[in-house]
C-alpha positions as CSV (number, residue, x, y, z in Angstrom):
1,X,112.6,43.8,73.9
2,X,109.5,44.2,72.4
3,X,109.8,46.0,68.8
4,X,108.3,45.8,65.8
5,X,109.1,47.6,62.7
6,X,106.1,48.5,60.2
7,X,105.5,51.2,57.2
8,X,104.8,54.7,58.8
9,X,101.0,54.9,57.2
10,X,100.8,58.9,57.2
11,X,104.4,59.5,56.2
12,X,105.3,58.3,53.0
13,X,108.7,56.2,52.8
14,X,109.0,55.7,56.4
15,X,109.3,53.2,58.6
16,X,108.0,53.1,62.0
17,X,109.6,51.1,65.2
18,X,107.7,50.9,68.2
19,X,109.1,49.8,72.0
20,X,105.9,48.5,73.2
21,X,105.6,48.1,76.1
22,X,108.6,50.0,77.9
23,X,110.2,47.8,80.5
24,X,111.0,48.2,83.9
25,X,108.7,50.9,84.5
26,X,105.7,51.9,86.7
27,X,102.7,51.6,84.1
28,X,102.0,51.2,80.2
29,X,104.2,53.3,77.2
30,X,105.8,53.2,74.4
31,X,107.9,54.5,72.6
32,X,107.9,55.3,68.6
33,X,110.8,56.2,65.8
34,X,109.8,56.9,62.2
35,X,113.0,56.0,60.3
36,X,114.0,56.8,56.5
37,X,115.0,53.5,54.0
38,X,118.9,54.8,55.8
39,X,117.5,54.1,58.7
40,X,118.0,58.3,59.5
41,X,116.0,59.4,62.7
42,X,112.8,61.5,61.5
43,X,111.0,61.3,64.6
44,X,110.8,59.9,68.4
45,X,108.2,59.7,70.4
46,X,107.3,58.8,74.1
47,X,103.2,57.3,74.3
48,X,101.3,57.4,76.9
49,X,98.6,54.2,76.2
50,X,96.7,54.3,79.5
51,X,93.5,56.0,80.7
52,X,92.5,56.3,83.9
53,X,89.9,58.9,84.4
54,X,90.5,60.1,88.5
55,X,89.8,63.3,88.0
56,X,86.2,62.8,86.8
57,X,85.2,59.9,88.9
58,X,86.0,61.6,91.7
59,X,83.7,63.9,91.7
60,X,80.5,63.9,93.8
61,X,82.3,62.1,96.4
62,X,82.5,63.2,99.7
63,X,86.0,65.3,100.5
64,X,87.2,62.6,103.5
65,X,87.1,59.8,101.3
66,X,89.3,61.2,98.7
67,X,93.1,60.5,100.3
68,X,92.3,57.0,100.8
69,X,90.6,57.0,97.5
70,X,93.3,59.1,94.9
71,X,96.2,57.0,96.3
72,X,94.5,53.8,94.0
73,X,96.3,55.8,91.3
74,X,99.1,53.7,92.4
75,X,100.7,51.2,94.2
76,X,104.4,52.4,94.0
77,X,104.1,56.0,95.6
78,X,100.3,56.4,96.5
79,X,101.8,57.6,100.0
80,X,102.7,60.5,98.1
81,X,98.6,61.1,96.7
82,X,97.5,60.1,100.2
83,X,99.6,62.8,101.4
84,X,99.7,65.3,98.8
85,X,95.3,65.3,98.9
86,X,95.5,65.4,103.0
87,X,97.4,68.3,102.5
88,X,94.8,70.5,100.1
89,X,92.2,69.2,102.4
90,X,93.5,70.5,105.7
91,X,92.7,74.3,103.7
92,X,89.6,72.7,103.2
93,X,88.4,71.4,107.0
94,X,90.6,74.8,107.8
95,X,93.7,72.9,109.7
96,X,96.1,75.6,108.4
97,X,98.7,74.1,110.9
98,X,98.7,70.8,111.8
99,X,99.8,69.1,115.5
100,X,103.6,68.3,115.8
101,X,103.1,65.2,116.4
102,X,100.5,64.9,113.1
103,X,103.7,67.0,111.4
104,X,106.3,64.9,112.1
105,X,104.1,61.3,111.3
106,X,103.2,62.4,107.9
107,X,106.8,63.5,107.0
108,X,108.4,60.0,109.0
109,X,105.4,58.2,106.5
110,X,106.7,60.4,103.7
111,X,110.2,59.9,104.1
112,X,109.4,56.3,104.2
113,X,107.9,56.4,100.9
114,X,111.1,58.8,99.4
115,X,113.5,55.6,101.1
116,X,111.4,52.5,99.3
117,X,110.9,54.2,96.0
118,X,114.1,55.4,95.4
119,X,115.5,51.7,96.4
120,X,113.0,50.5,94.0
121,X,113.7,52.3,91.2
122,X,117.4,51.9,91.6
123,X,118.5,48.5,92.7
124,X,115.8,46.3,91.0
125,X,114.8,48.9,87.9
126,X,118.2,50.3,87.0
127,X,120.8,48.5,87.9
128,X,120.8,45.7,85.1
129,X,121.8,48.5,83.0
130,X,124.0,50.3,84.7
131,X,126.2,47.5,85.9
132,X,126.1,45.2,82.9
133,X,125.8,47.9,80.4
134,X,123.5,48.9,78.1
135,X,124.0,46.6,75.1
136,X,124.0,43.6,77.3
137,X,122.3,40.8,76.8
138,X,118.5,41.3,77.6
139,X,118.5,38.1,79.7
140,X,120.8,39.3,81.9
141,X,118.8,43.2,82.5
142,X,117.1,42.0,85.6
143,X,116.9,41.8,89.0
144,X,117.8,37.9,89.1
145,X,120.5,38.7,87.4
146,X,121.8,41.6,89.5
147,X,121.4,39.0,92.9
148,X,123.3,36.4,91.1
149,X,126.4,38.5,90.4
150,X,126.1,41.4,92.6
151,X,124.3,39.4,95.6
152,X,125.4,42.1,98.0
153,X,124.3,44.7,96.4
154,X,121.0,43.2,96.0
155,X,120.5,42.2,99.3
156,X,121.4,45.9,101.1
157,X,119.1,47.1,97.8
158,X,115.8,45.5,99.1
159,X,116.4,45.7,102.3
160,X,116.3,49.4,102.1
161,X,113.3,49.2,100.1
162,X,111.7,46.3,103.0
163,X,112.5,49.5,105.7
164,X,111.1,51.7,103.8
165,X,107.7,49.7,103.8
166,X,107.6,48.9,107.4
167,X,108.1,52.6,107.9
168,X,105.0,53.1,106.1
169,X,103.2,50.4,107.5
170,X,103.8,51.7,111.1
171,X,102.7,55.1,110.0
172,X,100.0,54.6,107.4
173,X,98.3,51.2,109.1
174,X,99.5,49.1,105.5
175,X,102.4,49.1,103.4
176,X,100.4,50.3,100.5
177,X,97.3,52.1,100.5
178,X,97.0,52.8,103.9
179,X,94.5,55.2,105.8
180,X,96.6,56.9,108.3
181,X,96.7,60.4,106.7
182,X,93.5,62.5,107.1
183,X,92.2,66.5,106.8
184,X,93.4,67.9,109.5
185,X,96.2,65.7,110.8
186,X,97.0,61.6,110.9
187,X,94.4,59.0,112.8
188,X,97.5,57.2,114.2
189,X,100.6,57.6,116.1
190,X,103.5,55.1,117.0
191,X,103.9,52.7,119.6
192,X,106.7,52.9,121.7
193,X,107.2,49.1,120.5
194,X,106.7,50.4,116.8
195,X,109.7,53.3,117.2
196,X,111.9,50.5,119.0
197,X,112.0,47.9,116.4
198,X,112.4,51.0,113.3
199,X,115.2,52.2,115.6
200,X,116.7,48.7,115.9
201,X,117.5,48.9,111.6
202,X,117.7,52.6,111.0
203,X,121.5,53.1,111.3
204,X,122.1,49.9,108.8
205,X,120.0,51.8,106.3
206,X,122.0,54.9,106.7
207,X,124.8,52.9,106.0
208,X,123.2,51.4,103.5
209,X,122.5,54.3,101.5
210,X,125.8,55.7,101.6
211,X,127.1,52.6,100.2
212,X,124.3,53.1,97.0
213,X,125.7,57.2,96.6
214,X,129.4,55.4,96.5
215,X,128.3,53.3,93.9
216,X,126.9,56.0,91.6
217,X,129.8,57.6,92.5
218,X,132.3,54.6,90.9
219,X,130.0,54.1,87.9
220,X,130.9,58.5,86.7
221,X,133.8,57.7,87.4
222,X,134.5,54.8,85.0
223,X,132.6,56.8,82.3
224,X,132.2,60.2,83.0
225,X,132.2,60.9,79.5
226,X,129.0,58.7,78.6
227,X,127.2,59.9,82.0
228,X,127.5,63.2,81.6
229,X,126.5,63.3,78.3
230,X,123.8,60.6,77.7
231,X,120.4,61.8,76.8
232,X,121.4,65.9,77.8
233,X,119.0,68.4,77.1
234,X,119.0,72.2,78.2
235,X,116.2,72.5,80.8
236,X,114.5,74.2,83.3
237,X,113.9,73.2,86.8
238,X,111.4,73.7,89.7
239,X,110.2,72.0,93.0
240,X,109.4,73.0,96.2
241,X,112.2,74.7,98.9
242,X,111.9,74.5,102.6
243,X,113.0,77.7,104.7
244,X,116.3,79.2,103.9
245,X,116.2,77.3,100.6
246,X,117.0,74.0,102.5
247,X,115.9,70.7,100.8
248,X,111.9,69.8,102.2
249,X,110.5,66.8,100.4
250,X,106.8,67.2,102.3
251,X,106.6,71.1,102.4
252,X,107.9,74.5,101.2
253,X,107.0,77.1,98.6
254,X,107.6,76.6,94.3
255,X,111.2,78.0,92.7
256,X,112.4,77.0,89.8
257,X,115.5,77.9,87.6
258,X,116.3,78.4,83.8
259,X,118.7,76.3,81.9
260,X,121.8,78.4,83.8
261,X,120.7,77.9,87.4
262,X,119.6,81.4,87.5
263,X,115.9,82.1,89.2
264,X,112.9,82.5,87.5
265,X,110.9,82.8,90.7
266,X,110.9,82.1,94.4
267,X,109.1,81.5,97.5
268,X,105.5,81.4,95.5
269,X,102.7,79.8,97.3
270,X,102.1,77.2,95.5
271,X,98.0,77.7,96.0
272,X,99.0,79.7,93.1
273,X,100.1,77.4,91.1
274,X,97.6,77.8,88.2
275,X,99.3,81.3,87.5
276,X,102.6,79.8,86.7
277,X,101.7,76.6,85.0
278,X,99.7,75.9,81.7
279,X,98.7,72.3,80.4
280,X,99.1,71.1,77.0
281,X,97.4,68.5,75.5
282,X,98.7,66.3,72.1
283,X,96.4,63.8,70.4
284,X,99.4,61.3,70.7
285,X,99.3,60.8,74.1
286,X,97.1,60.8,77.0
287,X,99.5,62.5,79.4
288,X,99.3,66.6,79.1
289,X,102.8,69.1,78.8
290,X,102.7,71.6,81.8
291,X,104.9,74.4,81.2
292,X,106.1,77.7,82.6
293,X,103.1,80.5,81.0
294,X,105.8,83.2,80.9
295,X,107.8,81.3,78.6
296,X,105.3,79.8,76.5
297,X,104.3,76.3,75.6
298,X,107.5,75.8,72.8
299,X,110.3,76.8,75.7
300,X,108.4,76.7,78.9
301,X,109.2,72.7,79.7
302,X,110.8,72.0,82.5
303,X,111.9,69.3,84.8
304,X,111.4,68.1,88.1
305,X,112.3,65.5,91.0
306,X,116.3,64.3,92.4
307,X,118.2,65.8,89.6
308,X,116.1,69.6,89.6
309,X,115.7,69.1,93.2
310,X,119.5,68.4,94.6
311,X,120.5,71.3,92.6
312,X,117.2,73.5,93.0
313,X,117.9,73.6,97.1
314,X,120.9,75.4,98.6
315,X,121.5,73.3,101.7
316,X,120.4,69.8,102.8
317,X,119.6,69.6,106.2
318,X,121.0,66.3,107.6
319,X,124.8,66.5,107.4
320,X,125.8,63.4,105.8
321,X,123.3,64.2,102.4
322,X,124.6,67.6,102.6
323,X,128.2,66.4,101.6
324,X,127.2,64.5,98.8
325,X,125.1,67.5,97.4
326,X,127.9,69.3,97.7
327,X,130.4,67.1,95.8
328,X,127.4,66.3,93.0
329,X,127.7,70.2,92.7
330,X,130.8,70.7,92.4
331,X,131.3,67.8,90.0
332,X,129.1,69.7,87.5
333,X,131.5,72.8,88.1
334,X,129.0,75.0,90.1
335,X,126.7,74.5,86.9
336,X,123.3,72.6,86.2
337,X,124.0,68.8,85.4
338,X,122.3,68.3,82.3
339,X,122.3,64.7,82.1
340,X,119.0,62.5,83.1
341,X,121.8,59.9,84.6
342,X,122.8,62.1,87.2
343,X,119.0,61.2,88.2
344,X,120.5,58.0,89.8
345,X,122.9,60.1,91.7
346,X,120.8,62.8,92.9
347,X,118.2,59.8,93.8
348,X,120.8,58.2,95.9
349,X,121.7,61.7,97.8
350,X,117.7,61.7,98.6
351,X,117.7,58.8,99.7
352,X,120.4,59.1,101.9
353,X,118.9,62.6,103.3
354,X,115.4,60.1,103.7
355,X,117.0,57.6,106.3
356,X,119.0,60.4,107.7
357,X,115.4,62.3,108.8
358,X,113.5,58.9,109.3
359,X,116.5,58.5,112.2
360,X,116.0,61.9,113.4
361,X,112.5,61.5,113.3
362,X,112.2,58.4,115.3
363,X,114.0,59.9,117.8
364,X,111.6,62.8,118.6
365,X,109.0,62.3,121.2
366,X,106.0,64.2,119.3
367,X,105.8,60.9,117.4
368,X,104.5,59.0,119.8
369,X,102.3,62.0,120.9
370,X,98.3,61.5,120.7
371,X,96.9,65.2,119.8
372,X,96.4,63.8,116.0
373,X,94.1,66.4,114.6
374,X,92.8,69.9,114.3
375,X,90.7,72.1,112.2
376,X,89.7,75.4,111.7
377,X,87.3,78.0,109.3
378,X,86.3,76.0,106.5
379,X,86.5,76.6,102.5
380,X,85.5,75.3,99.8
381,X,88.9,74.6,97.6
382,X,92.1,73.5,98.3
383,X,95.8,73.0,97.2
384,X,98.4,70.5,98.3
385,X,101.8,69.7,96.8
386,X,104.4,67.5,98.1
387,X,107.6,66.3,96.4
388,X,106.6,62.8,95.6
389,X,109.4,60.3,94.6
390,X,109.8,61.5,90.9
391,X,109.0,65.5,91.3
392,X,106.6,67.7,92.2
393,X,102.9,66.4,92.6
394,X,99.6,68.8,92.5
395,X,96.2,68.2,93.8
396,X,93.7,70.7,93.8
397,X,90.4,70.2,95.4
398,X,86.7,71.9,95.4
399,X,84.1,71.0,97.7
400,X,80.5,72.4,97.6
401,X,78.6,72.8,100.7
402,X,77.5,69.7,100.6
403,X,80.9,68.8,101.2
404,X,80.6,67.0,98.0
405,X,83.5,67.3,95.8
406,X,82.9,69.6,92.6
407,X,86.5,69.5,90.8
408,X,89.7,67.7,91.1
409,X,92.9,68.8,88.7
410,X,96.2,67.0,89.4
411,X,99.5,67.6,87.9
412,X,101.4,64.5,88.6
413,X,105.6,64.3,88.9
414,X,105.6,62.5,85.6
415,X,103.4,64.6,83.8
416,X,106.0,67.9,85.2
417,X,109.0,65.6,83.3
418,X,106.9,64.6,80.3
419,X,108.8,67.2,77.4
420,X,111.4,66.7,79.2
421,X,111.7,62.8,78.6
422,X,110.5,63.2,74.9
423,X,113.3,65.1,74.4
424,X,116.2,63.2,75.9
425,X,114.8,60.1,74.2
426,X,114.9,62.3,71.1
427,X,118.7,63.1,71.6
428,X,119.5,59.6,72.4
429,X,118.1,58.6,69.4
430,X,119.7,60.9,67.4
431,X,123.4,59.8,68.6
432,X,122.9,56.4,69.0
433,X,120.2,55.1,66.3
434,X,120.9,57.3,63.3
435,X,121.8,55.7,60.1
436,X,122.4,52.6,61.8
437,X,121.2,49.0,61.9
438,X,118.7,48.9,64.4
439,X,119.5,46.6,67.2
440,X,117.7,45.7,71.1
441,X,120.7,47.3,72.1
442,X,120.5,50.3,70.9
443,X,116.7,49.9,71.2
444,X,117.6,49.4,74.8
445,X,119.6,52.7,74.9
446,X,116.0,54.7,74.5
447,X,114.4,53.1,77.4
448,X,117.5,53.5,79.7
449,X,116.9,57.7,78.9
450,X,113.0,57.3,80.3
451,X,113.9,54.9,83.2
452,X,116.8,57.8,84.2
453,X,113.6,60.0,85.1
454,X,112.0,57.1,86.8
455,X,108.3,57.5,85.4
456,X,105.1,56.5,87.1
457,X,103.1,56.1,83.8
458,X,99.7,55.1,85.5
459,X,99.6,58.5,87.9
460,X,100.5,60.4,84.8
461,X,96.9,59.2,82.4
462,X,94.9,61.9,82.7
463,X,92.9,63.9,79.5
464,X,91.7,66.7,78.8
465,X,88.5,66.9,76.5
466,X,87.2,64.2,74.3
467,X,89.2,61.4,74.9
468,X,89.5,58.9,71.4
469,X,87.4,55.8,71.7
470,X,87.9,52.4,69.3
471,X,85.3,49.4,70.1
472,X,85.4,46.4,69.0
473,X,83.3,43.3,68.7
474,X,85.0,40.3,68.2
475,X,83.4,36.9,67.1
476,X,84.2,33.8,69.1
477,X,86.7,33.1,66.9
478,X,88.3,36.2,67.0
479,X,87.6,37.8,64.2
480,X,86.2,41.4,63.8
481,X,82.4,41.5,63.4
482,X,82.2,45.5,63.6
483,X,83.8,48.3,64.7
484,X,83.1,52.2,66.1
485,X,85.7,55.0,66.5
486,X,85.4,58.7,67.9
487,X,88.3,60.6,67.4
């Protein structure tokens, strides 16, 4: 664990511990507590450290270069940027609807993507803690670890994940950052040989997954008290819903839900999505706090991805995912599970319902079909949103008729959960750290809350304004010669 425990500066009398960096996770944060001589919680804080400045460096690029460019943002889910920007440019070159067979290969490389991350994120991320437990020791919270004792369940775990990329591969031309999405449609279709050897593993995966929802499954059962409870807050919900409210991870229109489950709104285009959503910004971090405009930046947080996303949709549409929604339904008692470790449930269901569609997709004939692209009337701005891994991801394009582009806003899954995970690490910390003797255990306990909600820190740096500044110049010797800061 990497803590360190200093005098708060601006607050008198307190002392500040700092998780820096937070493990197993995609990117750089940290986490802060300001604590009280009885050790007393007084605040809790999740940092965002990084910078990376997309938006504006994109600009004066020219509009076909930016889904092969965006997806650098990262190299977990950039099929979900590579998608998610081919998507607000077909509005753009004017493909308002896309080829079947260009359909179907960007939701088979989609559904790819939804199969690795998930398997990612659950078997080599999560598992250390939730098989050896929390307070274990911190040697044993890895992935070695987990294929030393659990070799099985390692093995299944990235093999899923191995699938998953070959999927992508097939589809995309690489594993990661490929170039097989573009405006209008996809520059590639499978091979008859391609389909063959996916079809050769595709029922062992669907296996496979149902194994992973069993295993959630046992671990609420053991201690339903701790994972139904751990880290709860009250929150809102939203993602996209297919027709007839089905589950659609690559298309659909915005609906979200308040803390009850009832609707706030439904089947809004999400090109609209600027009339629903406001951005925060906090000097403390360099990731910005959407929220819902009618409800005002202090209640309008919300969350997104599995857990809003299972329980957001009224029907799955493959029929083994569909049972396990649902039973995670009905083990709530018909109302919204609260808890960010029913993340690793809901994640499982997904990615069951992922190698469910990747079978039913490799079976269809359009995907080895060769009428790739189309367009249409062109504009000049554009809106695409997909359900990436971890929620509901925004791009938002303008192009001037130079077919240069002008303006690039994203809202990135992370950045949708960001309240949200300050304020389940806040209620962890309240229940486990207050008044006592801080520990890497308990320590521990805070970062198992953030990993729940399975954050992509480097997609979610973005700022708005004047972004701080601190230069250095060190001599050879290390020592500080000078210094310059812009605040």
């Amino acid at each position: 664990m990497r803590a360190s425990l200093e005098t708060a500066p601006d607050i008198p009398n307190l002392k500040r511990v700092a998780i820096d960096p937070i493990s197993r996770v995609e990117g750089h944060g940290k986490i802060t507590l300001l604590l009280d001589d009885h050790n007393r919680v007084h605040q809790v804080r999740l940092h965002i450290v990084e910078f990376r400045g997309f938006e504006k460096f994109i600009q004066g690029r020219p509009y076909w270069e930016v889904p092969v460019m965006v997806q650098r943002l990262c190299g977990i889910c950039p099929v979900s940027h590579h998608l998610a920007a081919s998507k607000a440019l077909d509005v753009i070159v004017g493909a308002r609807h896309l080829t079947p067979a260009a359909e179907k290969l960007r939701r088979l490389m989609h559904y790819g993507q939804i199969l690795q991350s998930h398997a990612l994120h659950f078997y080599h991320l999560c598992t250390p803690d939730l098989l050896f437990g929390f307070d274990s020791d911190a040697a044993r919270r890895n992935i070695v670890e987990i294929a030393a004792q659990h070799p099985e369940t390692a093995r299944k775990g990235v093999l899923i994940r191995k699938f998953g990329q070959e999927v992508i591969r097939h589809t995309a031309g690489k594993r990661i950052h490929g170039t097989g999405s573009v405006p209008g449609g996809v520059n590639k279709s499978l091979t008859a040989a391609e389909r063959n050897e996916l079809l050769a593993h595709i029922y062992d995966i669907v296996h496979w997954s149902r194994e992973a929802v069993a295993l959630v499954k046992e671990l609420h059962a053991q201690q339903p008290a701790l994972y139904n409870s751990f880290g709860a807050v009250r929150a809102k919900t939203m993602s996209l819903i297919g027709a007839g409210g089905q589950m659609d991870l690559y298309d659909g229109r915005l609906r979200a839900r308040d803390e009850n489950g009832a609707l706030i709104f439904d089947g809004i285009d999400y090109a609209g999505y600027g009339s629903l959503i406001e951005e925060q910004v906090k000097p403390w971090s360099y990731m910005k706090f959407p929220y819902l405009k009618s409800f005002g930046a202090e209640d309008g947080w919300y969350r997104v991805g599995p857990l809003s996303r299972v329980q957001n949709c009224d029907v799955i549409p493959t029929p083994l995912a569909e049972i396990e929604r649902r039973e995670f339904v009905d083990y709530s008692g018909g109302a919204p599970s609260q808890a960010p470790l029913g993340y690793h449930w809901a994640r499982m269901i997904e990615m069951l319902h992922a190698a469910e569609t990747i079978k039913d997709l490799l079976h269809d004939e359009d995907v080895l079909g060769d009428a790739l692209v189309t367009s249409g009337e062109r504009a000049q701005e554009g809106v695409g949103v997909i359900e990436a891994p971890r929620g509901t991801l925004i791009h938002h394009y303008r192009v001037d008729e130079n077919d240069l582009v002008t303006m690039c806003n994203l809202i990135v899954s992370t950045t949708h959960n960001n309240q949200a995970m300050n304020e389940s690490v806040r209620e962890v910390a309240r229940r486990y750290l207050n008044g006592r003797d801080v520990t890497e255990g308990l320590l521990n306990h805070l970062e198992v809350a953030i990993r729940a909600f399975d954050p992509c820190l480097s997609c979610a740096t973005h700022a708005l304004g004047r972004m701080p500044l601190i230069v250095e110049l060190l001599d050879p010797d290390g020592e500080l010669v000078s210094s310059l800061q812009r605040d």
